[in-house]
PAZA-601459 format. One record per residue: x, y, z of N, C-alpha, C, O in turn; residue number from 0; residue in one letter. Coordinates in Angstrom, 1 decimal. Last residue first. Layout:
<pts>
      npx      npy      npz     capx     capy     capz      cpx      cpy      cpz      opx      opy      opz   resi   resn
        X        Y        Z        X        Y        Z        X        Y        Z        X        Y        Z    NUM      A
...
</pts>
This chain:
<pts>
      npx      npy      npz     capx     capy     capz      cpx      cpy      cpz      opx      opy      opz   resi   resn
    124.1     89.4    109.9    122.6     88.7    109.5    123.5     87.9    108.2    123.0     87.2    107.4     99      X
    126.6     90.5    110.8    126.2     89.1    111.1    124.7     88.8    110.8    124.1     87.9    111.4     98      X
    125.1     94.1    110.7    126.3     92.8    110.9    126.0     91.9    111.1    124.9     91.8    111.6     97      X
    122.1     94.2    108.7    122.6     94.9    109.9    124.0     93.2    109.5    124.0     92.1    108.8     96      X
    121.8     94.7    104.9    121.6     94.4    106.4    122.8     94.6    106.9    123.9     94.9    106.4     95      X
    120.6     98.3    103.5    121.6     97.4    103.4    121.5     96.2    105.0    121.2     96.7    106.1     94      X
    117.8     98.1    101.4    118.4     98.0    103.0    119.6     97.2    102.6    119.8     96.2    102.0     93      X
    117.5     99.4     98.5    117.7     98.5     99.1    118.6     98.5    100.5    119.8     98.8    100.6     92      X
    118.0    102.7     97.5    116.6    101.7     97.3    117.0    100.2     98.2    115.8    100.0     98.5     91      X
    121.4    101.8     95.9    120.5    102.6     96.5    118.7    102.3     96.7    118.2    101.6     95.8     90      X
    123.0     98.7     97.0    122.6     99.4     96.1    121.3    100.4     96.5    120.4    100.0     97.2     89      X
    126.1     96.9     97.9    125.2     98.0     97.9    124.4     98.4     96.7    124.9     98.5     95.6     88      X
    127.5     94.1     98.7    127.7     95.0     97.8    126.0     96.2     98.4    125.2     95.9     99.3     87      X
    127.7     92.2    100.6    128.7     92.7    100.0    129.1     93.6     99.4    130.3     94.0     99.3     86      X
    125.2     91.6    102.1    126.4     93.2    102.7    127.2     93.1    101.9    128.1     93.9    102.2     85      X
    123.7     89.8    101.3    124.6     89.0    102.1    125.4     90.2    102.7    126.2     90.0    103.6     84      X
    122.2     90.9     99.3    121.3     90.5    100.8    122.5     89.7    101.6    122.1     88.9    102.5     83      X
    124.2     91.6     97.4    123.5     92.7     98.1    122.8     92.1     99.6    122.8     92.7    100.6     82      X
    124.7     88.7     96.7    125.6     89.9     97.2    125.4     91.4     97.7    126.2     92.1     98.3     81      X
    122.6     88.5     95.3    122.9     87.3     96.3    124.0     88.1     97.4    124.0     88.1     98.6     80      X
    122.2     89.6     93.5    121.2     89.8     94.0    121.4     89.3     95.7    120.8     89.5     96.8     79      X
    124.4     89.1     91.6    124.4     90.4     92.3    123.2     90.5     93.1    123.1     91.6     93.6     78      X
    123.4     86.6     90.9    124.7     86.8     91.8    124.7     88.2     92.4    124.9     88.3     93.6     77      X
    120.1     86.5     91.3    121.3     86.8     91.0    122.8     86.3     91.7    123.1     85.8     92.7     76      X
    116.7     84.4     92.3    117.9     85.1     92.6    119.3     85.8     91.8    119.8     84.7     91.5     75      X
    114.2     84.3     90.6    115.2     83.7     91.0    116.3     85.0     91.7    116.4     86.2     91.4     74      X
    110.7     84.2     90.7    111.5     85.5     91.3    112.9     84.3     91.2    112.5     83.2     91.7     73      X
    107.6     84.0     89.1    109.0     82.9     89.7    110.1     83.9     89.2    110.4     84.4     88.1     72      X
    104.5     85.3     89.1    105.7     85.4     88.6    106.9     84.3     89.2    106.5     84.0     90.3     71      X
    101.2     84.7     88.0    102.2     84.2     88.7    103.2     84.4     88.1    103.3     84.0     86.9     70      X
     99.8     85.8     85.9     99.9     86.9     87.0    100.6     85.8     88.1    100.7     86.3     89.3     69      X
     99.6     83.2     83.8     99.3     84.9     83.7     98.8     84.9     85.4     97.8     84.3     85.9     68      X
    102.6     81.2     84.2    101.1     81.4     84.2    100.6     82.9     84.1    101.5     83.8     84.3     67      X
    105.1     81.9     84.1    104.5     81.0     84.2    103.1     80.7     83.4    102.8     80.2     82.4     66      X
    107.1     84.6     84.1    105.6     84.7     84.4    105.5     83.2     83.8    106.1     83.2     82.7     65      X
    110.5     85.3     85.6    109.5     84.5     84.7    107.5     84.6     85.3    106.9     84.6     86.4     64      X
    112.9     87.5     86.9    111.3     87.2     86.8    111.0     86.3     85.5    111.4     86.7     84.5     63      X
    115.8     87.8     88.5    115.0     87.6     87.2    113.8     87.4     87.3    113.7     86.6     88.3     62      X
    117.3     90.1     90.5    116.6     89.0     90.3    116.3     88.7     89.1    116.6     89.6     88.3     61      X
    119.1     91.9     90.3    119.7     91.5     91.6    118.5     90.4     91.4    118.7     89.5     92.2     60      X
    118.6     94.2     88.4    119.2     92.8     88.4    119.7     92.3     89.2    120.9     92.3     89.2     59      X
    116.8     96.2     88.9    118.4     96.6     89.4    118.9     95.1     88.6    120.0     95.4     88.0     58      X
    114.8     94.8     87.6    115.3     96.5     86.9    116.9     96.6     87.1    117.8     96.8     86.4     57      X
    114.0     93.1     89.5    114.5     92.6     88.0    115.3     94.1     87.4    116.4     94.0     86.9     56      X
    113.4     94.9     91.7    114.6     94.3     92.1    114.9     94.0     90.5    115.9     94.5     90.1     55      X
    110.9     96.1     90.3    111.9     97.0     90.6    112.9     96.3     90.9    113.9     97.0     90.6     54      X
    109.1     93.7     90.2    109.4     94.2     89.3    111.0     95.3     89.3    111.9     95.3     88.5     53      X
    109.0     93.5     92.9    109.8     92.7     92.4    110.2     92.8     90.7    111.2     92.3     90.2     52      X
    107.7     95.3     93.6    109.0     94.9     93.9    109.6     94.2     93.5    110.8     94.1     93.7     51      X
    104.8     94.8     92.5    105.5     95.8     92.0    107.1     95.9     92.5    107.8     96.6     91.8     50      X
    104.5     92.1     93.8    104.8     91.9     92.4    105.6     93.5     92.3    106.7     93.5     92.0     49      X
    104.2     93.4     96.1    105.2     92.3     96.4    105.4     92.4     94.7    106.5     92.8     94.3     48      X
    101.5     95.1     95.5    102.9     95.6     95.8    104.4     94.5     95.8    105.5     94.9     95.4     47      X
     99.5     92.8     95.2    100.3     93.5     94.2    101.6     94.4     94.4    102.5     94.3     93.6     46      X
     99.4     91.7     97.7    100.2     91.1     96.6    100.4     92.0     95.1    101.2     91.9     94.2     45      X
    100.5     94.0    100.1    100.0     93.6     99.0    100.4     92.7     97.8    101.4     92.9     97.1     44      X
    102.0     93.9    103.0    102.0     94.0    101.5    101.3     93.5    101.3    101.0     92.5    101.9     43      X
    103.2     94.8    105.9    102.4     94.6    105.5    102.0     94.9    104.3    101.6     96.1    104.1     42      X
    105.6     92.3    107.7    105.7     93.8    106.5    104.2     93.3    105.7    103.9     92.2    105.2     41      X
    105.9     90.3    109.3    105.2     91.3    109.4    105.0     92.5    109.0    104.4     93.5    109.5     40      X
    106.4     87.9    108.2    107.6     88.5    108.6    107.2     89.8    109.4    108.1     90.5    110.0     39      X
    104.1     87.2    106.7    104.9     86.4    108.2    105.9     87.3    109.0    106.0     87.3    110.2     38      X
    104.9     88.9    104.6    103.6     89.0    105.0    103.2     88.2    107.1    102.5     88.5    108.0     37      X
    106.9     87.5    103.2    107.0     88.7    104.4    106.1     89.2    105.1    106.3     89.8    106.1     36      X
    105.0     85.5    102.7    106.5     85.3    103.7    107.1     86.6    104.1    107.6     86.8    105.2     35      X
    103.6     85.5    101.0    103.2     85.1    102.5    104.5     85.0    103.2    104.7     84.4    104.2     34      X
    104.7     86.7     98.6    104.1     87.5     99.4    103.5     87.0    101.1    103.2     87.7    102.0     33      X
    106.2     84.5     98.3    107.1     85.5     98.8    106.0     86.6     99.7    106.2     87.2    100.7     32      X
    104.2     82.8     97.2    105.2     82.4     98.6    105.6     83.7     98.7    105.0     84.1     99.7     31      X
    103.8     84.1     95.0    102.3     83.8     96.1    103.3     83.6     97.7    103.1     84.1     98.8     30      X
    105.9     84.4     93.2    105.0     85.5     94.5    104.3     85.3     95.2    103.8     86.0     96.0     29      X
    108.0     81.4     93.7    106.8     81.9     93.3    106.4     83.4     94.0    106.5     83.6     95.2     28      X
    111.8     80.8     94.1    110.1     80.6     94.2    109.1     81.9     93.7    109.5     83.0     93.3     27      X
    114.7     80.1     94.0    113.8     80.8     93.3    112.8     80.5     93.8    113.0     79.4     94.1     26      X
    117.6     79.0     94.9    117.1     80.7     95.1    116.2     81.2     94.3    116.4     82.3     93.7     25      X
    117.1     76.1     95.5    117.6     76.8     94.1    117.7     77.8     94.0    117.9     78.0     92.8     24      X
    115.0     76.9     97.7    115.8     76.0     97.2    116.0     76.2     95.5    115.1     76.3     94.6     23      X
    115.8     80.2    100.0    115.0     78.9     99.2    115.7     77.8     98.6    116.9     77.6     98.9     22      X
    117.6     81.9    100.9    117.1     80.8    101.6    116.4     80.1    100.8    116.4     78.9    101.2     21      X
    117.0     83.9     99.3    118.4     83.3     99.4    118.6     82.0     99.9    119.4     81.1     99.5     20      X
    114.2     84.6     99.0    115.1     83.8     97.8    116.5     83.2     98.3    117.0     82.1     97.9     19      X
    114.7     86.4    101.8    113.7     84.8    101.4    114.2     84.1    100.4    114.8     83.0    100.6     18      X
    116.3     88.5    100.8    116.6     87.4    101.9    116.0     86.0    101.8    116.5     84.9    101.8     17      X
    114.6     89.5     99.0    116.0     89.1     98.5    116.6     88.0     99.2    117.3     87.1     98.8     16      X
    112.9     90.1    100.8    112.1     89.5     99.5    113.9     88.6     99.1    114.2     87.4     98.9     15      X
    114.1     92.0    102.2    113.6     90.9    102.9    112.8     90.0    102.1    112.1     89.2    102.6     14      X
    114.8     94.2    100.6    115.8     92.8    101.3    115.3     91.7    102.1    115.9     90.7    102.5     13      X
    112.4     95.0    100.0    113.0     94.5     98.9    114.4     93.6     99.6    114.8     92.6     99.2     12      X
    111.2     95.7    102.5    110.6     95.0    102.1    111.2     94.4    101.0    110.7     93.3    100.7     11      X
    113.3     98.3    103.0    113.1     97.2    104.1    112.6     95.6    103.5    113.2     94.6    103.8     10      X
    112.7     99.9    101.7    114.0     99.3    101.3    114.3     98.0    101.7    114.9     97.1    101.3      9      X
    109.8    100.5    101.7    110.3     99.6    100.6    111.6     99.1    100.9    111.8     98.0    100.4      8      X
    109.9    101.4    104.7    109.1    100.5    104.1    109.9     99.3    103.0    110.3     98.2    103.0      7      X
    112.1    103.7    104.1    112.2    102.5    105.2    111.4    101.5    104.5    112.0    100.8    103.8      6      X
    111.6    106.0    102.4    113.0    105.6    103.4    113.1    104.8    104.1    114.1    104.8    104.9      5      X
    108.9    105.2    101.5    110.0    105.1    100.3    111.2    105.3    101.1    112.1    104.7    100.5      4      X
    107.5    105.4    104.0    106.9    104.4    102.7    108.7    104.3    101.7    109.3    103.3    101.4      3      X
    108.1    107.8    104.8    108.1    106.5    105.3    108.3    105.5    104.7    109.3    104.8    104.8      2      X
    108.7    110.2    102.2    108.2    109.1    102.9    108.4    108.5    104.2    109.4    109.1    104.7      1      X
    111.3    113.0    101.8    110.7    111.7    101.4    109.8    111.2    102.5    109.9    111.6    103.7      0      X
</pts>
């Protein structure tokens, strides 16, 4: 495999998961998410951030609403909320380190 697909993505899909967790209500926009990991120093595309986020809806660990055509609103799961907290696991997604 990759870079790109053993680190990059797994890395970039918990740190999308992480941001929701922290939001308010566990949902916001891709414009935000993409400037927030984009802060975070994971270098994405806004279309890549949308292609992740399409892939987290797949697992259900989020839901997607499109709003507007090509703004998506990412909410969080329960199962979504439990994977970026270490409870649970899922392949494709970093699991985090202790005490994050």
């Amino acid at each position: 495999m990759s870079y790109l697909q053993d680190a990059f993505l797994p890395h970039l899909r918990l740190t999308l998961l992480r941001v929701l967790a922290e939001a308010p209500g566990y949902c916001t926009n891709s414009s935000i998410l993409h400037q927030a990991v984009t802060s975070m120093g994971l270098a994405a595309s806004r279309d890549a951030v949308k292609s992740e986020l399409a892939w987290l809806q797949e697992q259900r660990v989020i839901t997607l609403a499109e709003p507007v055509a090509g703004l998506f609103v990412a909410t969080l799961t329960d199962r979504g909320h439990d994977v970026q907290a270490g409870c649970s696991t899922i392949p494709g997604i970093q699991k985090p380190s202790p005490g994050r």
